[in-house]
TORLUM-483680 format. One record per residue (C-alpha): residue in three letters; z, x, y. Coordinates in steps of 0.25 Angstrom, whole numbers, padded with zeros to 4 digits, always signed. Last residue first. Layout:
% residues N
alaZXY
...
//
This chain:
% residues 525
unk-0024-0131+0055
unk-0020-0131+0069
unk-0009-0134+0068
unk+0002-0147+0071
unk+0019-0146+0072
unk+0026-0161+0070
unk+0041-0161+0075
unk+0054-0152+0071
unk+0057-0157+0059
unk+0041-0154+0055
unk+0031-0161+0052
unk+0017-0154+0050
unk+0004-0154+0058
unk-0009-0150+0054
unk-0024-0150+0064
unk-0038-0146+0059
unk-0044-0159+0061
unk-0042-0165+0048
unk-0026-0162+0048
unk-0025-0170+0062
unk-0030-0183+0056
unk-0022-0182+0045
unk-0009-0178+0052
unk-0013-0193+0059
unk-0016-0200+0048
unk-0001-0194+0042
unk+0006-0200+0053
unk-0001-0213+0054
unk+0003-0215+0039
unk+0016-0210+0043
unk+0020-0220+0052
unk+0035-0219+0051
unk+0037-0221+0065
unk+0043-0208+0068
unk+0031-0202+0061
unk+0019-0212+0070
unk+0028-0206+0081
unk+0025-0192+0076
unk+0011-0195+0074
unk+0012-0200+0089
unk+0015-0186+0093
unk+0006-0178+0084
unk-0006-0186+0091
unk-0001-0180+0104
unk+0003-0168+0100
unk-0012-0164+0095
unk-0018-0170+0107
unk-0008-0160+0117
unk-0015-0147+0107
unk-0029-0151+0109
unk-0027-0154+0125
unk-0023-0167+0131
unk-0031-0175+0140
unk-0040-0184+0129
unk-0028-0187+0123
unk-0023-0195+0134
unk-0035-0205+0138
unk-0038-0207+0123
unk-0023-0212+0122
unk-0015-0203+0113
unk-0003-0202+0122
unk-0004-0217+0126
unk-0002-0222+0110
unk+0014-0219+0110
unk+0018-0232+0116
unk+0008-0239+0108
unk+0014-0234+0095
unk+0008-0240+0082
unk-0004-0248+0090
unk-0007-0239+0101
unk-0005-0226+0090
unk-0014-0232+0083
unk-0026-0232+0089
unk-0021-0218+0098
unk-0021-0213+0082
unk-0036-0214+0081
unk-0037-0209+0097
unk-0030-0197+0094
unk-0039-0193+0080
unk-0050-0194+0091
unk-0045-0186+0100
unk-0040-0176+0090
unk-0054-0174+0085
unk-0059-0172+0099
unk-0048-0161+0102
unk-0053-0154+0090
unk-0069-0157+0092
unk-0065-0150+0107
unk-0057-0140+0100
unk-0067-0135+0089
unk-0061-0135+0075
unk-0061-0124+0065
unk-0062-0111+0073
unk-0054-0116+0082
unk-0044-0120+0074
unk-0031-0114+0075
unk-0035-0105+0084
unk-0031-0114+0096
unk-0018-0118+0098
unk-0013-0106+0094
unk-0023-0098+0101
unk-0018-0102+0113
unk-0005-0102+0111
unk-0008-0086+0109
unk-0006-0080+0094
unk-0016-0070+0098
unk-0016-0059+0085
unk-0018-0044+0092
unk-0007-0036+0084
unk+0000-0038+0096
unk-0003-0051+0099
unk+0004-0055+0086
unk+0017-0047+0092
unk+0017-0056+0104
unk+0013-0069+0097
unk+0024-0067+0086
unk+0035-0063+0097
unk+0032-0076+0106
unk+0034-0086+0097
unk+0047-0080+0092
unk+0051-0078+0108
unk+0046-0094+0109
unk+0054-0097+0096
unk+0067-0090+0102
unk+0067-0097+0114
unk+0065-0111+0107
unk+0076-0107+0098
unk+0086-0108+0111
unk+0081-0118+0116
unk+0082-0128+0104
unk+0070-0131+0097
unk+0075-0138+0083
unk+0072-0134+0069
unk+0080-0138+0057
unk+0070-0142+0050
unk+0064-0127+0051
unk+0051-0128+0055
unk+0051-0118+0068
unk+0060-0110+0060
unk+0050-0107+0048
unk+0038-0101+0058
unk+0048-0091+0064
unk+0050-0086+0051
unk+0036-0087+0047
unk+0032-0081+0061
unk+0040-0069+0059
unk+0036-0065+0045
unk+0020-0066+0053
unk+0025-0058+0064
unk+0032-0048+0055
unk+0021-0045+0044
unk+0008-0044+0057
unk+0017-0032+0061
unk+0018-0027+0045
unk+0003-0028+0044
unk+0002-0023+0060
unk+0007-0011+0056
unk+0003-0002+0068
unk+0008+0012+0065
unk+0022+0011+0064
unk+0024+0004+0077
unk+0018-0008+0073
unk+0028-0008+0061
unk+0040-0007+0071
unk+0035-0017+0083
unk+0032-0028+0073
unk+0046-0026+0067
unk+0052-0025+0081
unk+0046-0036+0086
unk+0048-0046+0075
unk+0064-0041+0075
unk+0066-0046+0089
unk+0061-0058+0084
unk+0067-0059+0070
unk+0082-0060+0079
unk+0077-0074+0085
unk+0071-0081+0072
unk+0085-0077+0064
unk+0090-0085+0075
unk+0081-0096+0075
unk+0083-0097+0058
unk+0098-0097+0060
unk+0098-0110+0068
unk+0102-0107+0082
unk+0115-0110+0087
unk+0120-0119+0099
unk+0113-0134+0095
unk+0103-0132+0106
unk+0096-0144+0112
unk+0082-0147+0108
unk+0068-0144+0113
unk+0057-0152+0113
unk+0046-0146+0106
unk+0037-0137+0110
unk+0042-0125+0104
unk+0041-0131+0093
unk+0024-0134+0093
unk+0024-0119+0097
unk+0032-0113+0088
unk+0022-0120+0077
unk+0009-0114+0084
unk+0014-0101+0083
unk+0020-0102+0067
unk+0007-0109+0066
unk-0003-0096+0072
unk+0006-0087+0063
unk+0001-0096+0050
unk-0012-0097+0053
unk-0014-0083+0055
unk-0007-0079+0042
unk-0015-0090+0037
unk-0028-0082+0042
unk-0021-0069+0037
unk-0023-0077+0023
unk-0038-0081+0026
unk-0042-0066+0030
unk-0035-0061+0018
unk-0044-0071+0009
unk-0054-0069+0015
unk-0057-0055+0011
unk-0055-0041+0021
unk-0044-0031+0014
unk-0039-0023+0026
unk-0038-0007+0025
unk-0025+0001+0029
unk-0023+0007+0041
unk-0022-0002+0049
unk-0011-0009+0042
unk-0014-0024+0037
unk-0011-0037+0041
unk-0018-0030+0053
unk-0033-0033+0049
unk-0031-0047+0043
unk-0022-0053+0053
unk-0030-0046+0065
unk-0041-0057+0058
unk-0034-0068+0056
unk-0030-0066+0072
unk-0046-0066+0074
unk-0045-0080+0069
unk-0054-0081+0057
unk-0068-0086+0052
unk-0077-0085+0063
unk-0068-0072+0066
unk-0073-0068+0053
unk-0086-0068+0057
unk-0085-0059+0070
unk-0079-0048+0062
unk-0089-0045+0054
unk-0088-0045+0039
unk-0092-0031+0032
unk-0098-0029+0018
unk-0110-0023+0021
unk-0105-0010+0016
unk-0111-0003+0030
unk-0106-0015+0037
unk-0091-0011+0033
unk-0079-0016+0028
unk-0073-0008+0018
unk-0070-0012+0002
unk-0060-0017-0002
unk-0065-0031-0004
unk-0067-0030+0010
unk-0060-0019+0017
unk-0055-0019+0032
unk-0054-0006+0034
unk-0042+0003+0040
unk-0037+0007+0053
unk-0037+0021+0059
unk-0029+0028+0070
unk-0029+0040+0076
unk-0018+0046+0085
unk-0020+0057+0095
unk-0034+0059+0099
unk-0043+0069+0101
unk-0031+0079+0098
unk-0034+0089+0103
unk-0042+0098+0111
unk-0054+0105+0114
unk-0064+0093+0120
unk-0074+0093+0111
unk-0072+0098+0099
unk-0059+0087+0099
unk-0068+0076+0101
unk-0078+0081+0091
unk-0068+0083+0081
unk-0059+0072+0084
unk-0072+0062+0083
unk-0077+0068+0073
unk-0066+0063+0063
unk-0065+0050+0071
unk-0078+0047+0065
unk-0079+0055+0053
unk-0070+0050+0047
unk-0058+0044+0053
unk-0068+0031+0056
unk-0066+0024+0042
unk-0052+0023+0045
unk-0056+0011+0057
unk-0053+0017+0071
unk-0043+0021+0082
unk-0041+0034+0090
unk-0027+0032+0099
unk-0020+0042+0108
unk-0031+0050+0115
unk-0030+0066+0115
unk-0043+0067+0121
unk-0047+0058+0133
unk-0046+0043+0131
unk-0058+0036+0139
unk-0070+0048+0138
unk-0061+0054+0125
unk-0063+0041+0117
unk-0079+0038+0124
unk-0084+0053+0119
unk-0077+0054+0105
unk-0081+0040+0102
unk-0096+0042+0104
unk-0096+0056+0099
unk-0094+0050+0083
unk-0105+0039+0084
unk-0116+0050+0087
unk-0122+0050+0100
unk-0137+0047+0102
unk-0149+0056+0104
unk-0159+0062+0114
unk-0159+0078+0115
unk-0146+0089+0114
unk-0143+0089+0130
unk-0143+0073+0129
unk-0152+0062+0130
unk-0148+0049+0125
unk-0154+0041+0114
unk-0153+0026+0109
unk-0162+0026+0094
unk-0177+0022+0094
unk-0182+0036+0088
unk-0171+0044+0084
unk-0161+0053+0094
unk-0152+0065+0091
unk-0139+0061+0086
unk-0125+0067+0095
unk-0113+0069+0091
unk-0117+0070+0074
unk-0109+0075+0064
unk-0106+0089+0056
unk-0104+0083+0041
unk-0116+0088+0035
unk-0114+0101+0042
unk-0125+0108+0051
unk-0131+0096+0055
unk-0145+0095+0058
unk-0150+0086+0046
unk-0139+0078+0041
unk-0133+0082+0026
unk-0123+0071+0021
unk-0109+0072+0020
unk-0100+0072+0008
unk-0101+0087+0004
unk-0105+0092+0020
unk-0099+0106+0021
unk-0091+0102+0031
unk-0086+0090+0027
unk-0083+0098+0015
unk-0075+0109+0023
unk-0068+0099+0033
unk-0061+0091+0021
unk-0060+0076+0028
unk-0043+0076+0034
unk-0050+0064+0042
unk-0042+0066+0055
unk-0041+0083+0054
unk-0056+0082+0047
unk-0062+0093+0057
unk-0050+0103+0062
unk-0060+0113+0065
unk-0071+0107+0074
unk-0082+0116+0070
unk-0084+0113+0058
unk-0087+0098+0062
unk-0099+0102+0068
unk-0103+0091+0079
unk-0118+0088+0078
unk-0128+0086+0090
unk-0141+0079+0087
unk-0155+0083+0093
unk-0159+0091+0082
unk-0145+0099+0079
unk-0134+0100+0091
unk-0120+0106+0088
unk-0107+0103+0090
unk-0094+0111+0089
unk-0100+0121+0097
unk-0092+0120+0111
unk-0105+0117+0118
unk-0106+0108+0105
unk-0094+0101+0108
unk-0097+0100+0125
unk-0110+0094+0124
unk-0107+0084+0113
unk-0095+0080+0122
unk-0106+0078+0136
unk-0114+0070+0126
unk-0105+0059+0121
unk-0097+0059+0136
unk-0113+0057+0140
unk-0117+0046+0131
unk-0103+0037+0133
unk-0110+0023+0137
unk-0119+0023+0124
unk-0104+0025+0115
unk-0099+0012+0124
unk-0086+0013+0128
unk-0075+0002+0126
unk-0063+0006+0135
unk-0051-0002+0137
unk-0053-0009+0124
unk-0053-0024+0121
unk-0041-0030+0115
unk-0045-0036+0101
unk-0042-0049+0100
unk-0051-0052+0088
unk-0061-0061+0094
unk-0061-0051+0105
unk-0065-0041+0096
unk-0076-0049+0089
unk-0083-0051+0105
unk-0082-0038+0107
unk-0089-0034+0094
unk-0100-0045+0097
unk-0100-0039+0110
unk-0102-0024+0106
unk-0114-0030+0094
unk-0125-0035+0104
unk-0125-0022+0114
unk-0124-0013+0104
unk-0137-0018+0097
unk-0144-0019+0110
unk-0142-0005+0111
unk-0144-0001+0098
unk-0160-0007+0101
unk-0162-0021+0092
unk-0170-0023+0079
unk-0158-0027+0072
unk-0159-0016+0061
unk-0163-0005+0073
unk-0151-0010+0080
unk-0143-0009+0068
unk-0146+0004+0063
unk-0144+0008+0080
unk-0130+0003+0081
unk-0128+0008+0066
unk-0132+0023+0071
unk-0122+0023+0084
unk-0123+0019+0097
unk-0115+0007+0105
unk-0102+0012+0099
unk-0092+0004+0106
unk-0079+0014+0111
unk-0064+0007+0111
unk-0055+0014+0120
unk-0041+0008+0121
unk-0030+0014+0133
unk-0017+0008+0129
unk-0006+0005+0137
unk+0007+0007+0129
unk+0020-0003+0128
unk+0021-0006+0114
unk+0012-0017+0115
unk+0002-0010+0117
unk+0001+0000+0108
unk+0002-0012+0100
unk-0009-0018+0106
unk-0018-0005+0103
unk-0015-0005+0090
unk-0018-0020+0087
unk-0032-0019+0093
unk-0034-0005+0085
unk-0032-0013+0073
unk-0039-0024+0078
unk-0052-0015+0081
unk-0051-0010+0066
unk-0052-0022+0059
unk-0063-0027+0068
unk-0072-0016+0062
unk-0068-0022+0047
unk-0070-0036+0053
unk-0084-0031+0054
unk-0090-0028+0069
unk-0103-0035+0073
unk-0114-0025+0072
unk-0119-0012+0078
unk-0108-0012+0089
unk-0101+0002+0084
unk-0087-0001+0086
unk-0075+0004+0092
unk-0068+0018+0088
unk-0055+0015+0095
unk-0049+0024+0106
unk-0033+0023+0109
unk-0027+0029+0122
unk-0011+0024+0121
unk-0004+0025+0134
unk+0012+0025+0137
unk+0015+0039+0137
unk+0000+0047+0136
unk-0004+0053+0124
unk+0001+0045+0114
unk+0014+0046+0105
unk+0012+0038+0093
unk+0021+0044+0081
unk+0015+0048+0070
unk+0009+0042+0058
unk+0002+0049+0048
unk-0012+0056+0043
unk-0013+0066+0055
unk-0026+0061+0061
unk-0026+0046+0057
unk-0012+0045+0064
unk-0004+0034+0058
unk+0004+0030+0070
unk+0019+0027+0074
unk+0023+0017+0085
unk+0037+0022+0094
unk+0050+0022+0086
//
């Protein structure tokens, strides 16, 4: 069975079959650089993220155009409220947006047009649609008529005949129809302007994508992504002046459109001032907290924004990065002989494997369910998290093999719904926003040199692997064995007091350990 989609256009999934064998063409409404972004704006850009990886992953090479709208009313609202030109505000606001979307893992387009950089493919389509007379020009400003364009309202399903006759629309001077809408703006004193056949003026927002889609994708794309709010009249007018324009059909294939993030139910947005941007929660939160968030639920439906969801998809998180962390710490352990049969819990392990991927692979196929996807890894890792402490436990060759493939599975699927389980960032997201590492590796140096001061009286043969010359060598993680070394000698020993100081010690800087049959395992906590 090949990946089903819910096509915004026809109202129910289908079966994606793209244009081309192999390749996907997929254009996603990008953001206006007013402002920084809201997490509700960041939402919908990891949505698309985790599309295109699993389009991806299954084998296709996709083409991913993602426009920057560098003019548009708010642009030049805020630039007149900062006190800046629109170009200077574009120019300040695109990096910060780029900055948050690497933040978040976001793969970066193959395309990202500028809207000021695509003028002449904006004007030469205005020329040609009212040429054909599904346009028409009014005091410097150039209107598309929706009555002209028949099948109006085909991805909106809006009633044509009261769009038409205006009853929830306001009257603009110089449009024949309320709801008729702007390709091109005549110019106002102190906005950007350009000279066209029809006098000075800007673009209006809805010609900006049409021109940069079909410049880079042609017509009849695969792929037309963007939040719900964006079906109408955005994408609406899109299709109709795209379509006008060039005599054919369809403009593009499948469209898709991903809910809001609410808070208190209510949509996120700047205009209701109750937006949270993007960039501060990331103070706050791992951007793997964040996929959590926006994918624990279906696209299409709408996320509920409060602390208290982010804090439990940040124990999720927490919870995933140990199950990691813990495979690792066993995995280096020495290994044992094999007794010639695997306990039943290991082999039970190995036939969920096979059965991750093809779960994972099964519900993302049915229009991208991450929620359900996100359900599997995190059922897996609570399995394979109980075998690496059961009592009984031992690292024979055989299991170790099937622990590295387990390991292996959960950060490849993770990756593909964007969460970076790398070794790097295992040993080192635990607490970087809470500790700095240099005051880390110091703070373990000195708790090192209390113990080295006992350590040369209680065991002096032992005292030379935390000797200040030695500790000093060894990196964050290499100190952190060291010291649990000799508190498992102190254990031997029976010195439990020196034991416990030392678990003490480590607690206040951010670090836990437990005892386990199968040798002492330490966090970041």
């Amino acid at each position: 069975m090949g990946i089903k989609i819910f096509n915004t256009l026809t109202g129910k999934k289908e079966e994606f079959i793209p244009r081309e064998e192999g390749m996907v063409y997929m254009y996603v409404c990008g953001p206006t650089v007013y402002n920084h972004i809201h997490i509700g704006n960041a939402h919908s850009y990891l949505v698309f993220d985790v599309i295109k990886r699993y389009l991806i992953y299954r084998g296709y090479k996709v083409i991913h155009v993602q426009n920057i709208t560098d003019i548009e009313d708010r642009i030049i609202n805020q630039s007149i409220e900062e006190n800046l030109s629109a170009t200077d505000i574009s120019r300040k606001y695109e990096p910060a947006f780029w900055k948050v979307s690497d933040m978040l893992n976001i793969l970066r387009p193959d395309f990202s047009p500028k809207a000021t950089e695509h003028i002449d493919e904006m004007i030469e389509m205005i020329k040609v649609l009212i040429d054909k007379g599904y346009a028409y020009v009014s005091n410097g400003s150039v209107y598309f008529a929706i009555e002209k364009f028949k099948s109006y309202s085909k991805l909106s399903k809006k009633n044509i005949t009261e769009l038409i006759e205006g009853k929830r629309a306001c009257v603009v001077e110089g449009k024949r129809k309320p709801y008729d809408f702007a390709l091109w703006k005549a110019s106002k004193p102190g906005e950007p302007k350009w000279n066209t056949p029809w006098g000075e003026g800007r673009p209006g927002w809805h010609i900006e994508c049409s021109a940069m889609s079909l410049k880079y994708l042609d017509m009849g794309f695969d792929i037309h992504g963007g939040g719900k709010d964006l079906i109408f009249p955005h994408h609406e007018n899109e299709i109709a002046q795209s379509e006008a324009y060039s005599g054919s059909e369809p403009f593009v294939r499948y469209w898709i459109h991903n809910g809001f993030i609410n808070i208190d139910k209510v949509k996120m947005s700047k205009s209701l001032k109750n937006w949270v941007f993007a960039k501060d929660v990331l103070e706050m939160y791992d951007s793997n907290v964040v996929r959590i968030m926006s994918l624990n639920t279906h696209y299409r439906n709408d996320v509920d924004y409060t602390p208290r969801v982010l804090e439990a998809c940040n124990q999720a998180h927490e919870k995933l990065l140990n199950t990691i962390h813990d495979i690792n710490i066993t995995l280096s352990q020495e290994e044992q002989k094999s007794e010639g049969s695997l306990l039943d819990e290991i082999s039970h392990l190995e036939k969920e494997i096979s059965n991750l991927r093809t779960n994972f692979e099964d519900v993302m196929d049915d229009d991208f369910n991450t929620a359900k996807a996100l359900s599997f890894i995190f059922k897996f890792s609570r399995e394979l998290n109980k075998v690496v402490h059961l009592q009984s436990f031992k690292l024979t060759p055989e299991i170790k093999q099937i622990l590295i493939k387990a390991k292996n599975i959960i950060i490849e699927l993770a990756s593909v719904l964007g969460l970076d389980l790398s070794e790097k960032e295992i040993t080192k997201i635990r607490f970087i926003k809470k500790y700095d590492e240099k005051k880390l590796e110091h703070e373990l140096n000195n708790i090192a040199s209390e113990i080295y001061e006992k350590v040369v009286k209680l065991y002096p043969k032992d005292a030379a692997k935390l000797s200040p010359s030695n500790i000093s060598k060894l990196n964050l993680e290499d100190s952190i064995e060291v010291i649990l070394s000799l508190r498992s000698k102190a254990r031997e020993k029976k010195n439990w007091v020196f034991a416990d100081n030392i678990r003490k010690k480590l607690k206040e800087i951010g670090i836990s350990i437990k005892d386990t049959p199968s040798g002492t395992k330490w966090r970041f906590s």
